[in-house]
Residue, then its C-alpha position, 0 to 999 in steps of 0.5 A: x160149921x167151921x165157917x162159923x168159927x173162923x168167921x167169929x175168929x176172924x171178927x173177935x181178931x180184928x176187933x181186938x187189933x183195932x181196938x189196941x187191946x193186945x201186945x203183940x209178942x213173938x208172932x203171937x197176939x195176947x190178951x186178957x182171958x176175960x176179954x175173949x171170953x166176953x166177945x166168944x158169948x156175944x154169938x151163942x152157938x156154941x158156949x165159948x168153952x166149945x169154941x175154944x176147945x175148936x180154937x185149941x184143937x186147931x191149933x189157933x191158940x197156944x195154951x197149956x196143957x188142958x187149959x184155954x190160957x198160956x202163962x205168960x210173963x209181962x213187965x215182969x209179973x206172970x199171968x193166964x193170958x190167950x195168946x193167938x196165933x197171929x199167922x192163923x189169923x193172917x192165913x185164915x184172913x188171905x183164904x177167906x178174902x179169896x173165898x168172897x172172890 
């Protein structure tokens, strides 16, 4: 099952990369909730508050307390935004290239 999740997590990163649709800010990648939350539904194994609750438990992405979002100060004006932890990404990337080998 975890396999599932990083493969989705892997997916949902890259695509959010390629498409320039977050600021990358102290090793961290952030984005709009409701960007994430609409590509977590597109797969539905798991609702996207489970898997986020995964994401979160993992340590995949920092939030605040009991929430999936990190305020977040932006050209001047602070907002919930999902800000994922883009050395999870880059390590969860290099094992699961090795795994296909």
């Amino acid at each position: 099952m975890i396999n599932n999740y990083i493969k989705e997590f892997l997916a949902i990163v890259k695509y959010l990369i390629k498409s320039e649709l977050v600021i990358e800010k102290d090793n961290f990648l952030i984005v709009d909730k409701e960007i994430v939350f609409n590509l977590l539904e597109k797969n539905l194994y798991q609702t996207k508050e489970n898997k986020l609750k995964i994401w979160r438990g993992l340590n995949w992405i920092d939030t605040d307390k009991r929430r999936f979002t990190k305020r977040v100060k932006l050209s001047g004006k602070e907002s919930p935004k999902i800000k994922i932890r883009y050395e999870v990404y880059k390590t969860l990337e290099k094992l699961n290239g090795k795994e296909r080998q």
